[in-house]
C-alpha positions in Angstrom: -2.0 -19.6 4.8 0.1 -17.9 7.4 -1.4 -21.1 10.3 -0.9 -23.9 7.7 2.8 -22.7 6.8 3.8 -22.6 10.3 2.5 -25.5 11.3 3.8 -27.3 8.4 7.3 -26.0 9.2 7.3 -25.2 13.1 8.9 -21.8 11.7 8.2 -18.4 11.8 7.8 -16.6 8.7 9.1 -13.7 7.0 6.6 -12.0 5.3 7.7 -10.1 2.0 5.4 -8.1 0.0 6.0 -5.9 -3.1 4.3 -2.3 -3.4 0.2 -2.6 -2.7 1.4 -6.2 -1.7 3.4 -5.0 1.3 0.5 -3.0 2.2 -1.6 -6.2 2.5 0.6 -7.7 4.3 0.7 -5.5 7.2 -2.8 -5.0 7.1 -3.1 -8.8 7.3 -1.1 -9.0 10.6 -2.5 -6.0 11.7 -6.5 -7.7 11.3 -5.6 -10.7 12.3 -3.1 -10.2 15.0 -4.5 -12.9 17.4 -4.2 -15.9 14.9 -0.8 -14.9 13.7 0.6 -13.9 16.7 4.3 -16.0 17.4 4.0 -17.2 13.7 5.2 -13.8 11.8 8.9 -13.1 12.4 8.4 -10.2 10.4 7.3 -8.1 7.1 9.6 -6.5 4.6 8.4 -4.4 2.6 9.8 -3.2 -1.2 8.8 -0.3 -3.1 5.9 0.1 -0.8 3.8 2.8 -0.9 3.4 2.8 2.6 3.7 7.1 3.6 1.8 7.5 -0.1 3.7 8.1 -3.0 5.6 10.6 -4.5 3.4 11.0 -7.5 0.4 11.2 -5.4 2.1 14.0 -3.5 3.0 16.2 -6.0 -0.4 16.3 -7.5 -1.2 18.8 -5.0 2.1 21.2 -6.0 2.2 22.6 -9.3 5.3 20.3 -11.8 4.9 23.0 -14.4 2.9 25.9 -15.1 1.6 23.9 -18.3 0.6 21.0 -16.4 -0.9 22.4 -14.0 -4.2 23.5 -15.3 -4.4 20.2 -17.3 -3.8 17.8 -14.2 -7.3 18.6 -12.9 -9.0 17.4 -16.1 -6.8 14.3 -16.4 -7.9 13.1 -13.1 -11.1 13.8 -13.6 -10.9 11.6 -16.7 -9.2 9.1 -15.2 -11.0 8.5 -11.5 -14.6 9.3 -12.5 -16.4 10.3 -9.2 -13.5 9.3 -7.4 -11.3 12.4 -8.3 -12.1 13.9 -4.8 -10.4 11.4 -2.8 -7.5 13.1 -4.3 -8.3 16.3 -2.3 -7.5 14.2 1.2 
């Protein structure tokens, strides 16, 4: 999409992504650096979750004493198997 856009318009483009989105986007450029190259002016990136996430951080500190034993178990619930990708 990135080729046909600049070619169509002789511009470069300004890549904008929104959370995950903005993610993609970099790792886009990033993968395909070679193909893209002079055709990105740039990326800008909103409510990205790009050095993780503040909820995803604090699952490792206790909120409360209450939720603390219960946060386990909810995760567990909600991720399946994939609860220990939690522990990186």
């Amino acid at each position: 999409i990135i080729s046909e856009l600049h070619a169509q318009t002789g511009k470069r483009l300004l890549l904008i992504g929104h959370s995950k989105g903005a993610c993609d986007a970099i790792s886009a450029v990033s993968r395909f650096k070679q193909s893209v190259e002079g055709k990105v002016a740039g990326i800008v990136c909103l409510n990205a979750p790009i050095c993780g996430s503040a909820l995803a951080g604090s699952l490792s500190e206790p909120i409360l004493d209450a939720t603390t034993t219960a946060l386990p178990r909810v995760a567990a619930h909600l991720l399946g198997p994939q609860v220990a990708s939690l522990e990186d």
